[in-house]
N, CA, C and O atoms as a GROMACS GRO file, in nm:
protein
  400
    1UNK      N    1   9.390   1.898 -14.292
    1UNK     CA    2   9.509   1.957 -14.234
    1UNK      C    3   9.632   1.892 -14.297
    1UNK      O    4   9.660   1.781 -14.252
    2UNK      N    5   9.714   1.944 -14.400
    2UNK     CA    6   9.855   1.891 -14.347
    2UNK      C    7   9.908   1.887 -14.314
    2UNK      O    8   9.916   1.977 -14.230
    3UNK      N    9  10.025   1.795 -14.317
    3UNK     CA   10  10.087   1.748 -14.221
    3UNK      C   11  10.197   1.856 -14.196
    3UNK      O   12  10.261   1.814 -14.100
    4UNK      N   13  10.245   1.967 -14.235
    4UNK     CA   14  10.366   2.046 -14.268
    4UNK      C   15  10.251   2.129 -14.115
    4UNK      O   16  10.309   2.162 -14.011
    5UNK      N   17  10.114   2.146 -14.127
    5UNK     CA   18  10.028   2.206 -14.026
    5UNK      C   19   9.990   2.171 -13.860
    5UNK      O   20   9.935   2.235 -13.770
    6UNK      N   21  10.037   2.062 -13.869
    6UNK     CA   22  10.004   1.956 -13.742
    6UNK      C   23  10.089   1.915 -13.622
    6UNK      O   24  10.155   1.812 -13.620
    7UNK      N   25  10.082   2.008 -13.518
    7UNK     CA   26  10.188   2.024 -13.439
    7UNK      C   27  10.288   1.919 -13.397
    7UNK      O   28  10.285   1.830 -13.482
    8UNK      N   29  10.395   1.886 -13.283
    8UNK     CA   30  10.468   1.759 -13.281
    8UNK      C   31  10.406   1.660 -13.222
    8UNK      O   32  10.441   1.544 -13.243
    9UNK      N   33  10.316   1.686 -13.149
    9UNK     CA   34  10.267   1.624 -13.013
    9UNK      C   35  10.142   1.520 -13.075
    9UNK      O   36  10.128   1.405 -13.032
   10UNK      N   37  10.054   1.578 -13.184
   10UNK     CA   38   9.989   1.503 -13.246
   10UNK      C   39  10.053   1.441 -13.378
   10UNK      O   40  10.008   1.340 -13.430
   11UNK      N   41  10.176   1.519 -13.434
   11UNK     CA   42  10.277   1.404 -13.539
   11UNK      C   43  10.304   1.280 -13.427
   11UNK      O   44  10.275   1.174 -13.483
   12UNK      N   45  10.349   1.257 -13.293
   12UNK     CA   46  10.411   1.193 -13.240
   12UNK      C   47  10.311   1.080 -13.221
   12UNK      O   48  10.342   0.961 -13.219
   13UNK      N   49  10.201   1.123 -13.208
   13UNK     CA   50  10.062   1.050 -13.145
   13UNK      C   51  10.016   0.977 -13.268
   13UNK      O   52   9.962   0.870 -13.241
   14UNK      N   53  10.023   1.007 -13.396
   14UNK     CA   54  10.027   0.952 -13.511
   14UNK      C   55  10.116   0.827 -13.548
   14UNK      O   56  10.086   0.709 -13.566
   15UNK      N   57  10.233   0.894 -13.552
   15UNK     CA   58  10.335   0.757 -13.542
   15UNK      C   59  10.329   0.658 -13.461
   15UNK      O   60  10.370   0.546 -13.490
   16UNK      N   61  10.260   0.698 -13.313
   16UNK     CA   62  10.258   0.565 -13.264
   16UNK      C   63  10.203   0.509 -13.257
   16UNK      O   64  10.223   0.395 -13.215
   17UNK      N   65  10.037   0.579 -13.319
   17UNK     CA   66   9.927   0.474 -13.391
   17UNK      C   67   9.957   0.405 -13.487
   17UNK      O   68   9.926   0.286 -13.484
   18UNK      N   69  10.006   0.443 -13.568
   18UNK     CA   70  10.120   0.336 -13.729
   18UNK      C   71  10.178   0.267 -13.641
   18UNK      O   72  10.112   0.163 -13.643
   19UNK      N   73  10.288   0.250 -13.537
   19UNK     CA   74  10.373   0.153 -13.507
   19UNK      C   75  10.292   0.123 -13.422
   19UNK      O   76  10.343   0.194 -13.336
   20UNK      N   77  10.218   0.083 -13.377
   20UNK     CA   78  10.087  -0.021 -13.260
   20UNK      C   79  10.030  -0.079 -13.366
   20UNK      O   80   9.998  -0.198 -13.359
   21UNK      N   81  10.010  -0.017 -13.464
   21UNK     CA   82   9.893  -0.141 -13.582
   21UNK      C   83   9.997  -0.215 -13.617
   21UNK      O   84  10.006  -0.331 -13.577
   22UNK      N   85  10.103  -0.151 -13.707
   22UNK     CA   86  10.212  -0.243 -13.750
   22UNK      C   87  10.235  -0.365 -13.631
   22UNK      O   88  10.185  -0.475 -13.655
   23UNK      N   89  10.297  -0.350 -13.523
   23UNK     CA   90  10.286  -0.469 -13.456
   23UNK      C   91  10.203  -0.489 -13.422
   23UNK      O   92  10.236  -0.564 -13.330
   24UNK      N   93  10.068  -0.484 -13.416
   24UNK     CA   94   9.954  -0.585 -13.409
   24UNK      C   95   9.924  -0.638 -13.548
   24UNK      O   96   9.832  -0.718 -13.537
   25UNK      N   97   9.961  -0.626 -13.668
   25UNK     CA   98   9.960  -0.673 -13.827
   25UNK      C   99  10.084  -0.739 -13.768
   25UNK      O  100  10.021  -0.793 -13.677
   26UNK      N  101  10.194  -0.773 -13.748
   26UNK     CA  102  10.299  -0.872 -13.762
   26UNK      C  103  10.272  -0.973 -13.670
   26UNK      O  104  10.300  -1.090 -13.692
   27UNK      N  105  10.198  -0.921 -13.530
   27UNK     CA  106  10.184  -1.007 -13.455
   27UNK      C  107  10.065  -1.122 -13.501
   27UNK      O  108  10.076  -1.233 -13.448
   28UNK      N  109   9.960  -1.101 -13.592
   28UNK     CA  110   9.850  -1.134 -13.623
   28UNK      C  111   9.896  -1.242 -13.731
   28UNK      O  112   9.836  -1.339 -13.778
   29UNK      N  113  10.013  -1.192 -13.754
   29UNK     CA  114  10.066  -1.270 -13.890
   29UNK      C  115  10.164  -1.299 -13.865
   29UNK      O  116  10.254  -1.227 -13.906
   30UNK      N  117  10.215  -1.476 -13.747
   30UNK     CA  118  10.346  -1.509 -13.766
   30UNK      C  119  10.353  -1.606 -13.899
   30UNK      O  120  10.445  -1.683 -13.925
   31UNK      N  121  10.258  -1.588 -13.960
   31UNK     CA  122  10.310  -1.705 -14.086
   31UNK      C  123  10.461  -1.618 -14.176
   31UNK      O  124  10.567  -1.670 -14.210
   32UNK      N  125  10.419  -1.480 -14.190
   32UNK     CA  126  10.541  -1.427 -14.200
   32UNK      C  127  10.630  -1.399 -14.141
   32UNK      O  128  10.622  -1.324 -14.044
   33UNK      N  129  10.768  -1.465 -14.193
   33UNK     CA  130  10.873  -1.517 -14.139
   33UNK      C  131  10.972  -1.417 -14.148
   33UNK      O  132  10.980  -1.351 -14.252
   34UNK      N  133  11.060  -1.393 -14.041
   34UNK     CA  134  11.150  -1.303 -14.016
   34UNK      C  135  11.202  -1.288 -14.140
   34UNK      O  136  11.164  -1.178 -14.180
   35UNK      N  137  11.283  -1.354 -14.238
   35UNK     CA  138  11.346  -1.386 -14.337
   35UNK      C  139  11.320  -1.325 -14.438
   35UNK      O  140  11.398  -1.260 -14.508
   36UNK      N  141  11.207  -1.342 -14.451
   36UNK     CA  142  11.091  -1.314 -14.584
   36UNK      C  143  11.100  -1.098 -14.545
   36UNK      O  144  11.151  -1.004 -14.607
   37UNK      N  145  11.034  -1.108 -14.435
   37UNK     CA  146  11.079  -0.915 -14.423
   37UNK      C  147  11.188  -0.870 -14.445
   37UNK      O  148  11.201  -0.774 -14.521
   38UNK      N  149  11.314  -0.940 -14.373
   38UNK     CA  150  11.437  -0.897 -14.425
   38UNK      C  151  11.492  -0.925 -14.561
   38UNK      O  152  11.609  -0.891 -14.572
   39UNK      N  153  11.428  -0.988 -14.689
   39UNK     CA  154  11.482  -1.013 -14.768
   39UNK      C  155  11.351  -0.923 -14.904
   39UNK      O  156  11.364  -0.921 -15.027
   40UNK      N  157  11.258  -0.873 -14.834
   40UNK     CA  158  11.130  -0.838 -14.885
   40UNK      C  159  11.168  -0.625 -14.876
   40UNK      O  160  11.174  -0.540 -14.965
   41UNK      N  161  11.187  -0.614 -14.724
   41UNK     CA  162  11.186  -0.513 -14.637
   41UNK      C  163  11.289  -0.450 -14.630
   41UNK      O  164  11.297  -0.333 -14.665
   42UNK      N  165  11.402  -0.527 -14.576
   42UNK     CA  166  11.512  -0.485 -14.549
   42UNK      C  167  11.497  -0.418 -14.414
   42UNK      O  168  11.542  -0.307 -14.384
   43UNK      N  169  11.414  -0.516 -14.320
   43UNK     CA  170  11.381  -0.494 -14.160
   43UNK      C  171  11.259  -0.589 -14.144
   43UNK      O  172  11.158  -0.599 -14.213
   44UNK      N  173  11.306  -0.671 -14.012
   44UNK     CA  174  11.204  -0.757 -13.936
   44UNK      C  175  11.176  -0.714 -13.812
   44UNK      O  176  11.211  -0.608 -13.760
   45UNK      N  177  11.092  -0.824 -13.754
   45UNK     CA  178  11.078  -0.800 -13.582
   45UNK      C  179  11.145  -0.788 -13.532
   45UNK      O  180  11.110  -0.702 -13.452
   46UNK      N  181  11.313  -0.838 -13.498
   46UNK     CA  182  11.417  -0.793 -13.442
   46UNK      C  183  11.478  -0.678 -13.466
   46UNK      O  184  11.545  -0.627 -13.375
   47UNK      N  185  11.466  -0.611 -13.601
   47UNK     CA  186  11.495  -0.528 -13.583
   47UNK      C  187  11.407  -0.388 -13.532
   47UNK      O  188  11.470  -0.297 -13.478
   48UNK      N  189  11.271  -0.378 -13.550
   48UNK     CA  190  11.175  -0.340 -13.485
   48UNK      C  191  11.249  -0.314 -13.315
   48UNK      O  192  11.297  -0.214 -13.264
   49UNK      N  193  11.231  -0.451 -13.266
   49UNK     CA  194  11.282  -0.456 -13.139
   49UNK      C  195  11.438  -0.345 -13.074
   49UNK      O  196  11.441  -0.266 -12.980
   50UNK      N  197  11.545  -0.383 -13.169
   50UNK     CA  198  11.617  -0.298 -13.113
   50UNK      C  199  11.616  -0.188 -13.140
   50UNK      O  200  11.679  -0.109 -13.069
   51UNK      N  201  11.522  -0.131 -13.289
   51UNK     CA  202  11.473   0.001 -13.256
   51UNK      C  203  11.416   0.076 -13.186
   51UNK      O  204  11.425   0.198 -13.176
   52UNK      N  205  11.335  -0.020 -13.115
   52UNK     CA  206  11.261   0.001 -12.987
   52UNK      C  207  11.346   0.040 -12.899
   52UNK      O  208  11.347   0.161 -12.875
   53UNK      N  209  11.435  -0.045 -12.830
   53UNK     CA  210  11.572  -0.066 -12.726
   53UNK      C  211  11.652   0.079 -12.731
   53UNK      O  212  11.674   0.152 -12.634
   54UNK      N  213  11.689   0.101 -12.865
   54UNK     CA  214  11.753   0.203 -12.923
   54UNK      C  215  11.715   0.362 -12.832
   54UNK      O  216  11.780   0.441 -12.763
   55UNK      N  217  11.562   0.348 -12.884
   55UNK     CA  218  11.535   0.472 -12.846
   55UNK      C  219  11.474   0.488 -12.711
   55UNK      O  220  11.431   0.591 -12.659
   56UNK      N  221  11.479   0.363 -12.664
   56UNK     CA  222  11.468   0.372 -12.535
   56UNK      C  223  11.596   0.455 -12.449
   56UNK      O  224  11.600   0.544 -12.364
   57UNK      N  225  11.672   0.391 -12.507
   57UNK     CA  226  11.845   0.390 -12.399
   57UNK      C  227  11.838   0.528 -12.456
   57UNK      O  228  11.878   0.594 -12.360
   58UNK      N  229  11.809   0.619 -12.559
   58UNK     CA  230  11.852   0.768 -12.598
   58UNK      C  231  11.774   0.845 -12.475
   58UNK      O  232  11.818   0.945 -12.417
   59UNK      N  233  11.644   0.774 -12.445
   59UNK     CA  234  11.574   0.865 -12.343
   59UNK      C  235  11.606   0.814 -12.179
   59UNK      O  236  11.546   0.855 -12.080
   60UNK      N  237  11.724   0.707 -12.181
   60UNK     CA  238  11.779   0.675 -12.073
   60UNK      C  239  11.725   0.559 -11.938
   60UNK      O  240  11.755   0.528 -11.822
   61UNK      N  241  11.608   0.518 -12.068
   61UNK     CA  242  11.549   0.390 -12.029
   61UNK      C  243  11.675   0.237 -12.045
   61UNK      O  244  11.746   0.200 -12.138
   62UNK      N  245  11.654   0.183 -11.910
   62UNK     CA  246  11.747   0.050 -11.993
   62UNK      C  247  11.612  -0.014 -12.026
   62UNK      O  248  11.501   0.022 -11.989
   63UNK      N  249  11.648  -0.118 -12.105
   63UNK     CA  250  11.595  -0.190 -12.207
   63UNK      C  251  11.651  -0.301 -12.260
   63UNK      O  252  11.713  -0.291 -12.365
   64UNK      N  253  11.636  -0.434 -12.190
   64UNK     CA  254  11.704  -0.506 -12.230
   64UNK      C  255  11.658  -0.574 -12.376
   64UNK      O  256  11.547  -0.551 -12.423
   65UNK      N  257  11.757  -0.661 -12.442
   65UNK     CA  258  11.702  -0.715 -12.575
   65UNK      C  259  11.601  -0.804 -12.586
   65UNK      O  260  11.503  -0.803 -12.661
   66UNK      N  261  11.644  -0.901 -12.485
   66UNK     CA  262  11.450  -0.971 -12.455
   66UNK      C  263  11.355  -0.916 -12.402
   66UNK      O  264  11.252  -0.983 -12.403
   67UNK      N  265  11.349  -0.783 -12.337
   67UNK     CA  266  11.265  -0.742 -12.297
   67UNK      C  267  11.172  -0.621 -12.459
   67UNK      O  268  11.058  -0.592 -12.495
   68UNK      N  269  11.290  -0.600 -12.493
   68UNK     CA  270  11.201  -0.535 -12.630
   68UNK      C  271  11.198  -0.625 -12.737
   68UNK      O  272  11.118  -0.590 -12.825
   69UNK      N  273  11.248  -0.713 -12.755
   69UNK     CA  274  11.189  -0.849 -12.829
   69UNK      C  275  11.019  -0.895 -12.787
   69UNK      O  276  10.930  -0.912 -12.870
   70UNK      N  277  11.004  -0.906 -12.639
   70UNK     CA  278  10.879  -0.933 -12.624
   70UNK      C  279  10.778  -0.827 -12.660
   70UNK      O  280  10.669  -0.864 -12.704
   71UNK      N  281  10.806  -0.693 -12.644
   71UNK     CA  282  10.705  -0.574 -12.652
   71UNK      C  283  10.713  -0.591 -12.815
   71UNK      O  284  10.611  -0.543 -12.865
   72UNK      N  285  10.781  -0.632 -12.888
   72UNK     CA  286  10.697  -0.650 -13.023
   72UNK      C  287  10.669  -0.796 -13.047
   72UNK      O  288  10.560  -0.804 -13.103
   73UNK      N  289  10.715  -0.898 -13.030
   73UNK     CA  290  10.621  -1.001 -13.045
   73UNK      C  291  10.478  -1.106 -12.994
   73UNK      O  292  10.406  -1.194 -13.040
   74UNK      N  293  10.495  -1.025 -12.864
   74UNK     CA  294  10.419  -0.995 -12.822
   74UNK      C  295  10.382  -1.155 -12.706
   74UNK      O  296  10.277  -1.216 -12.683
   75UNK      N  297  10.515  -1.173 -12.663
   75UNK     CA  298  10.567  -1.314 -12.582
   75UNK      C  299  10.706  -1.333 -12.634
   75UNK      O  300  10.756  -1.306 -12.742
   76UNK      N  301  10.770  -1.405 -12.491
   76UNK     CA  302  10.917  -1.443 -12.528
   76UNK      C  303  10.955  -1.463 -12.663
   76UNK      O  304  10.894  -1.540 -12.737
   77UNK      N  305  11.066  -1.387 -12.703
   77UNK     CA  306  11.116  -1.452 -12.872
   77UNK      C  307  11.126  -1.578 -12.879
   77UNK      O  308  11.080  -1.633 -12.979
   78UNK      N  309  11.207  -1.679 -12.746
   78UNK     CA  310  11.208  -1.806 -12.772
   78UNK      C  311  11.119  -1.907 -12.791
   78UNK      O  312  11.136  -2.014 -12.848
   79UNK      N  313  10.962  -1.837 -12.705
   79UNK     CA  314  10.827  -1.858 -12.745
   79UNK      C  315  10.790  -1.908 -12.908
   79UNK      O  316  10.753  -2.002 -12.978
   80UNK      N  317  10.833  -1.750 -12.906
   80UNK     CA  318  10.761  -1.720 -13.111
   80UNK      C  319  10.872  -1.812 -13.162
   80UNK      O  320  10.813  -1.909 -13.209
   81UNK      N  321  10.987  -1.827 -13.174
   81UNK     CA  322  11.029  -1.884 -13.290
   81UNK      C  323  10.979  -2.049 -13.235
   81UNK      O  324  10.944  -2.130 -13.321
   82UNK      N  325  10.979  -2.092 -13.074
   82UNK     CA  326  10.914  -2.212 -13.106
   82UNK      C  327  10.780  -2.262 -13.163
   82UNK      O  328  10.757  -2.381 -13.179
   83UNK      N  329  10.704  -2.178 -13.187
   83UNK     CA  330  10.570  -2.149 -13.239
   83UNK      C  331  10.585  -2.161 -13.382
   83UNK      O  332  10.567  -2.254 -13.460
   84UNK      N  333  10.627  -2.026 -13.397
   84UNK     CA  334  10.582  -1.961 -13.542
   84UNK      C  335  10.732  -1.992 -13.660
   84UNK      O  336  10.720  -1.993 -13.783
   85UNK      N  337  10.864  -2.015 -13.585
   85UNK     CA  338  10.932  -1.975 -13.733
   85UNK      C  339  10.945  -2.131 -13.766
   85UNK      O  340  10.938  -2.233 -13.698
   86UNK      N  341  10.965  -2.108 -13.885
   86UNK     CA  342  10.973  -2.230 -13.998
   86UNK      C  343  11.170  -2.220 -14.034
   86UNK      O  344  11.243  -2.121 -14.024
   87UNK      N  345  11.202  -2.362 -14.076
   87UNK     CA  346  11.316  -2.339 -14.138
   87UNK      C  347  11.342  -2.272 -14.278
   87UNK      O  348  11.279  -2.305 -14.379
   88UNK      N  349  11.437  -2.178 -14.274
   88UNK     CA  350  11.450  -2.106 -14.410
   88UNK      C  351  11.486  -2.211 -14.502
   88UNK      O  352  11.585  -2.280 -14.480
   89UNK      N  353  11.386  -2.233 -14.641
   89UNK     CA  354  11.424  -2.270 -14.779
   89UNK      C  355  11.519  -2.235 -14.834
   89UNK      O  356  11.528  -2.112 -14.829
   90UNK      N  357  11.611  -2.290 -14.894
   90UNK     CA  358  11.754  -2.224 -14.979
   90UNK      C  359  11.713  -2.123 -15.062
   90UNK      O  360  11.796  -2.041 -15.100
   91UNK      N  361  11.606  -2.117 -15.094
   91UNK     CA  362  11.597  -1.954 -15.208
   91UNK      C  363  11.583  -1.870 -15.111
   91UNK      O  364  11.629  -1.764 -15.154
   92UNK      N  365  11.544  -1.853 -14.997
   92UNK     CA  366  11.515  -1.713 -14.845
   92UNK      C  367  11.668  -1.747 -14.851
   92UNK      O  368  11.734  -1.648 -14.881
   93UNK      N  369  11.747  -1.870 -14.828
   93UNK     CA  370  11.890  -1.813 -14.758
   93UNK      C  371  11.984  -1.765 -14.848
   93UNK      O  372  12.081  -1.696 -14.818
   94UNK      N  373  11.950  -1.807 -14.967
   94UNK     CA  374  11.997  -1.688 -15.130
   94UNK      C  375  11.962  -1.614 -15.128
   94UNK      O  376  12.042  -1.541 -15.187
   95UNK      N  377  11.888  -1.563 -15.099
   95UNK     CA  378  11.814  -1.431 -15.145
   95UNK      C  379  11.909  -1.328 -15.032
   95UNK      O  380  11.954  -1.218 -15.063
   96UNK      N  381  11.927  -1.405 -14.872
   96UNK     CA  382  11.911  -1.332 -14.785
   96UNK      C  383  12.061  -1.329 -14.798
   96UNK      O  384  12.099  -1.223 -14.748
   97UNK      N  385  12.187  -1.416 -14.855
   97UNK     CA  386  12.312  -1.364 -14.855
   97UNK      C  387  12.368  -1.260 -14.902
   97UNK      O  388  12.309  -1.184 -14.979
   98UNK      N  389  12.490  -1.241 -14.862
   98UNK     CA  390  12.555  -1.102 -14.870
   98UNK      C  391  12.608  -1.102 -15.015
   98UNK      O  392  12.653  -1.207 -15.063
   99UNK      N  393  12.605  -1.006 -15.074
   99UNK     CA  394  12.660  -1.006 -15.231
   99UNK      C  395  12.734  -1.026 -15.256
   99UNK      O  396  12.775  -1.104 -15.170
  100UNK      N  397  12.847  -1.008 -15.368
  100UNK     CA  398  12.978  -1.037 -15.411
  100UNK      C  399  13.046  -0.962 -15.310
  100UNK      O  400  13.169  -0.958 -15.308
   0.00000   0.00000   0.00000
């Protein structure tokens, strides 16, 4: 079937099988560091998160920012970064500055 064939309801059901693995692959893997996605990606877990938040508040859910911080990391952010983040190396905080 393609996808141009496949009604919304199962496009929708699709995507949110991709975004459930995706955060269970980021969650599985805090060795990768916020930094490294945003400078790799050009989007991390935070931003995940307030995409989350985002489209919550469009469907008129509140949603606070720690509360969709946790639904993707899957425990308090202040948790994970005491856990998992490392201090950024000067080549992540080069890499990650703003251009000329």
């Amino acid at each position: 079937m393609a996808a141009t064939e496949m009604d919304e309801a199962t496009t929708t059901a699709l995507e949110a099988a991709a975004f459930r693995r995706l955060v269970a692959h980021l969650r599985e893997h805090p060795e990768v560091q916020n930094i490294d996605l945003m400078n790799l990606a050009g989007f991390c877990r935070n931003c995940l998160s307030r995409w989350y938040r985002e489209a919550a508040q469009t469907r008129g859910l509140a949603l606070s920012d720690p509360a969709a911080r946790e639904i993707i990391y899957g425990m308090p952010y202040e948790e994970w970064r005491a856990r998992h983040q490392t201090p950024a190396d000067e080549a992540q905080k080069a890499k990650a500055a703003p251009g000329p």
